[in-house]
C-alpha positions as CSV (number, residue, x, y, z in Angstrom):
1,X,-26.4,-9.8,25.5
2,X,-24.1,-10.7,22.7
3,X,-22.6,-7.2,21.2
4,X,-22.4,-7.2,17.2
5,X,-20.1,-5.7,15.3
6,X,-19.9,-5.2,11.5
7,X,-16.3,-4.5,10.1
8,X,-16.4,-2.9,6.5
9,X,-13.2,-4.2,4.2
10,X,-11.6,-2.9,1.4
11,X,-11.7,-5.1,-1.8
12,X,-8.9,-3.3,-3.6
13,X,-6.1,-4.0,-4.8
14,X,-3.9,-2.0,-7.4
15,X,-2.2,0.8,-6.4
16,X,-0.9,3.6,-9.0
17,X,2.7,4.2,-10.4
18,X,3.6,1.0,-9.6
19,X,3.1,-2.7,-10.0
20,X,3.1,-3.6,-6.3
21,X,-0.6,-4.4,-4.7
22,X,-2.3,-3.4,-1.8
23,X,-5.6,-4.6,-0.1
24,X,-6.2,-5.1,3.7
25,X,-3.5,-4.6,6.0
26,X,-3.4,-7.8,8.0
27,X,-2.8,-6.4,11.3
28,X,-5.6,-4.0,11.1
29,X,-7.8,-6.8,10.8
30,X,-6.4,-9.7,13.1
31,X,-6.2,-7.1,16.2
32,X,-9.5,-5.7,16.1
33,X,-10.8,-9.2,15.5
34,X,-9.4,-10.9,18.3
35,X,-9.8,-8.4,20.6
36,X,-13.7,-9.0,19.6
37,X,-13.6,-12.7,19.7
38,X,-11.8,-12.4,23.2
39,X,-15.0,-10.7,24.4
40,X,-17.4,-13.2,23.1
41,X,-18.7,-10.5,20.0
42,X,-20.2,-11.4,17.2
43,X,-18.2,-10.4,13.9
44,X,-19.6,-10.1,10.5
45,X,-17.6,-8.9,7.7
46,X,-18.3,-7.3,4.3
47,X,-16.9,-5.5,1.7
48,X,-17.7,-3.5,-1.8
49,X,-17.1,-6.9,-3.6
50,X,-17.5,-9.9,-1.0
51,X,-16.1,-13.1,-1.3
52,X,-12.3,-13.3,-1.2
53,X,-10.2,-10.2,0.9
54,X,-7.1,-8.8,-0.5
55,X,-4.2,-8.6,1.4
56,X,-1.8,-6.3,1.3
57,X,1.4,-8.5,1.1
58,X,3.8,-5.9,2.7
59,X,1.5,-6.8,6.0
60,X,2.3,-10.5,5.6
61,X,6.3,-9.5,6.2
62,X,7.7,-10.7,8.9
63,X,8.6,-7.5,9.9
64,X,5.3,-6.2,10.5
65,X,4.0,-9.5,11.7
66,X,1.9,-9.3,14.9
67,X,0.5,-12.1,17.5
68,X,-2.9,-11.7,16.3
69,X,-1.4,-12.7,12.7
70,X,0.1,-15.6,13.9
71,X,-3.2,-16.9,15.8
72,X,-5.2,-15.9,12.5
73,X,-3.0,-18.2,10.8
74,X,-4.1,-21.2,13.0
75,X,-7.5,-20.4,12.6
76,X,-9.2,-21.8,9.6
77,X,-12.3,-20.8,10.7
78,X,-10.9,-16.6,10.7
79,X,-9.5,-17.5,7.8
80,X,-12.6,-19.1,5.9
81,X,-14.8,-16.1,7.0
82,X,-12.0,-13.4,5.7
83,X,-12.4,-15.6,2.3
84,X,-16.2,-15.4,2.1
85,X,-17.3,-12.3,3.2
86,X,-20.7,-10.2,2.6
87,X,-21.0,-7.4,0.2
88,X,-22.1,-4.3,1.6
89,X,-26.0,-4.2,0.1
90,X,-26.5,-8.0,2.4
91,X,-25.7,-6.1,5.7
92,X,-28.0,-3.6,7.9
93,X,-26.7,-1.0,10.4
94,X,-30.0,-1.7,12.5
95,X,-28.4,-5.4,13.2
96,X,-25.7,-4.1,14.9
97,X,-24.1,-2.3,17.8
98,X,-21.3,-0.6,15.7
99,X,-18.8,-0.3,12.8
100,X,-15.4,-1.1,12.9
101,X,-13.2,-0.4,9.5
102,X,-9.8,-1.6,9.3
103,X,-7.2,-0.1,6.6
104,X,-4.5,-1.1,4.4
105,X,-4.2,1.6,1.3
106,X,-7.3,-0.1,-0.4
107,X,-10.2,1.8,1.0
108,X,-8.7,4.9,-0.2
109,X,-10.5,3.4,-3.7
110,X,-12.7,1.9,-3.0
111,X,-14.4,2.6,0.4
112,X,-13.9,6.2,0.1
113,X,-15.8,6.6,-3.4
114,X,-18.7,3.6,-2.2
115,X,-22.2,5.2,-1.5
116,X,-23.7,1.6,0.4
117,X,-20.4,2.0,2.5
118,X,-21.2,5.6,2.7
119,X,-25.1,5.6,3.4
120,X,-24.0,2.5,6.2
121,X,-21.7,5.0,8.0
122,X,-24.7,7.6,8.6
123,X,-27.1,4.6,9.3
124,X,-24.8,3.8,12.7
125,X,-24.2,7.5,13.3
126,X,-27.7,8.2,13.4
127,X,-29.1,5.6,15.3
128,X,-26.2,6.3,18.0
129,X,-23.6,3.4,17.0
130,X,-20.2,3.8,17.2
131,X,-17.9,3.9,13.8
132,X,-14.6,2.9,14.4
133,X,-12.0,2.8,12.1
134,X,-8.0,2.7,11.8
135,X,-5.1,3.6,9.7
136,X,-6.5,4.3,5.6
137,X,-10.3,3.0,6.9
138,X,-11.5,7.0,8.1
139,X,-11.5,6.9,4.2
140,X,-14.6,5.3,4.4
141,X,-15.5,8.8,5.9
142,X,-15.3,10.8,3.2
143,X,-18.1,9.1,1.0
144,X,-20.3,9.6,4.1
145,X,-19.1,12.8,4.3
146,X,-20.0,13.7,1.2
147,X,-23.4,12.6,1.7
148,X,-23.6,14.7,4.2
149,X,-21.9,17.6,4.3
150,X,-20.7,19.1,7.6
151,X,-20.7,15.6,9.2
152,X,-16.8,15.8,10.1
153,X,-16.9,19.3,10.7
154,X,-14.4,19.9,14.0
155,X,-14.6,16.8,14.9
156,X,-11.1,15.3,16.0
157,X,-10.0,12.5,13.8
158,X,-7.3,10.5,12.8
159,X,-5.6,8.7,10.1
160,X,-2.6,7.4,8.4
161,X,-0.2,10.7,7.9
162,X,1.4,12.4,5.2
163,X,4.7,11.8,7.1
164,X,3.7,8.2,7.3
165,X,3.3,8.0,3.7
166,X,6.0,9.5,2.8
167,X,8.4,6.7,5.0
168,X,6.2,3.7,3.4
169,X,7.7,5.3,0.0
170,X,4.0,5.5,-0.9
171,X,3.0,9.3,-1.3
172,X,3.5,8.7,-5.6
173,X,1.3,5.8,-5.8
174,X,-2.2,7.2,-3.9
175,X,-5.2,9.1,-5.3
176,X,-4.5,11.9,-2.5
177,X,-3.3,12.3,1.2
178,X,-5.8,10.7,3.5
179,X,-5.1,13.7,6.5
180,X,-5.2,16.2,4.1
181,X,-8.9,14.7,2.4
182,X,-10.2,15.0,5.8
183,X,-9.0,18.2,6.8
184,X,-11.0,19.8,3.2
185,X,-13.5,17.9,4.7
186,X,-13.6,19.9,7.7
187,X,-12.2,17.3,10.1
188,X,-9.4,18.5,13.1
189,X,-6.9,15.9,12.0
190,X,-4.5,15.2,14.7
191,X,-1.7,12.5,15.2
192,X,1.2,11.2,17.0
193,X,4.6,13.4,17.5
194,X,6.4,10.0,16.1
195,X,5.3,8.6,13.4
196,X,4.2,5.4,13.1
197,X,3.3,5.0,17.6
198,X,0.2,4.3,18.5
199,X,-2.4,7.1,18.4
200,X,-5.7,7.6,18.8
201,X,-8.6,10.1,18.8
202,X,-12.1,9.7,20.0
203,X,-15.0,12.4,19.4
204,X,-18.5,11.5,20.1
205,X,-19.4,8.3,18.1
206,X,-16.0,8.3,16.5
207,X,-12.9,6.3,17.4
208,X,-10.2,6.5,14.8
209,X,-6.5,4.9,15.3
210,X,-3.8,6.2,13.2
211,X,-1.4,3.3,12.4
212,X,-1.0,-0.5,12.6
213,X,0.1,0.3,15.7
214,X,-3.4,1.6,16.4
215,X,-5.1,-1.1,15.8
216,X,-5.9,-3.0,18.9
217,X,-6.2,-0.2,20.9
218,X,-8.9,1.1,18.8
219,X,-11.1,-2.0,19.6
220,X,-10.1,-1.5,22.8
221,X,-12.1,1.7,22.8
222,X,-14.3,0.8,21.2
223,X,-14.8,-2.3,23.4
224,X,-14.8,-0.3,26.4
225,X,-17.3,2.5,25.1
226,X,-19.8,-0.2,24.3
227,X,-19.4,-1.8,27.3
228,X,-20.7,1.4,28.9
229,X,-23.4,1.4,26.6
């Protein structure tokens, strides 16, 4: 049977102390989704706002450029879903097998702070899904975790780094440190000795990734856990 996964997107875009603009990093997005689409899943996307996704143009560089990009940008049909996607109110966790959440500095906003976003999160947890999420998405943790307390308590987890932030010369122009929210939070925040290589961490129904670089092998995971499933 076809597997279903929702991915939750950030529809931020202005970052603070600075005129540059953030949104979805690309990557985060394209590698999951093909990884998915390779397997013959189902992908629905939605976000606080719908329609149109932010992108963070630092991700559309060529530096940072991945395969997946490049096939995305052959693919109208990837390209009209990312432009027309579902607010988070049109979506259900009970018509799905899990939760995926990609980053890009925007969910630190907007995800974070979102109680449908929040309120989805526990709906997967408690029915037994899988929440996956990579880079700045674990934000999307906090709101849940919020709503209920404890829920990250121990639990190994990671997410973009202090040290990581500090190399992307971003640390001045976010709300707060992403590791450092989840370790007040209760959470055992772990990551990779070098910044910026691929990490990840997996703790019951959570698989979190740690960087761009995470990405696809966090679908991977995830892939392979529901395929036990």
């Amino acid at each position: 049977m076809m597997k279903k996964i929702l991915m939750i997107l950030t529809s931020h875009v202005e970052m603070e102390n600075t005129d540059h603009k953030t949104g979805l990093w690309l990557g985060e997005f394209t590698d999951p989704y093909y990884e998915f689409i390779d397997k013959g899943y189902d992908i629905t996307l939605v976000s606080p706002k719908g329609g149109k996704t932010p992108i963070d143009p630092v991700s559309k560089l060529t530096e940072n450029i991945t395969d997946s990009n490049r096939r995305f940008q052959d693919d109208e049909a990837a390209q009209q879903k990312l432009d027309n996607v579902l607010t988070l109110n049109e979506v259900s966790a009970a018509d799905f097998d899990a939760v995926f959440i990609p980053g890009g500095h925007g969910p630190l906003w907007d995800l974070a702070h979102n109680d449908i976003s929040g309120r989805l999160i526990l709906d997967f947890l408690n029915s037994h899904k899988y929440v996956a999420a990579v880079c700045h998405g674990p934000a999307a943790l906090i709101k849940a975790a919020e709503l209920q307390p404890g829920l990250l308590q121990g639990k190994n987890i990671t997410c973009f780094t202090s040290a990581e932030e500090a190399l992307v010369f971003r640390s001045s122009n976010i709300p707060y440190q992403l590791d450092e929210r989840l370790k007040d939070l209760g959470a055992n925040v772990k990551s990779a000795l070098i910044p910026f290589t691929s990490h990840l961490e997996t703790d019951g129904l959570f698989i979190t990734g740690q960087n761009p670089a995470s990405a696809g092998p966090t679908a991977e995971a995830l892939i392979k856990a529901l395929e036990i499933v």
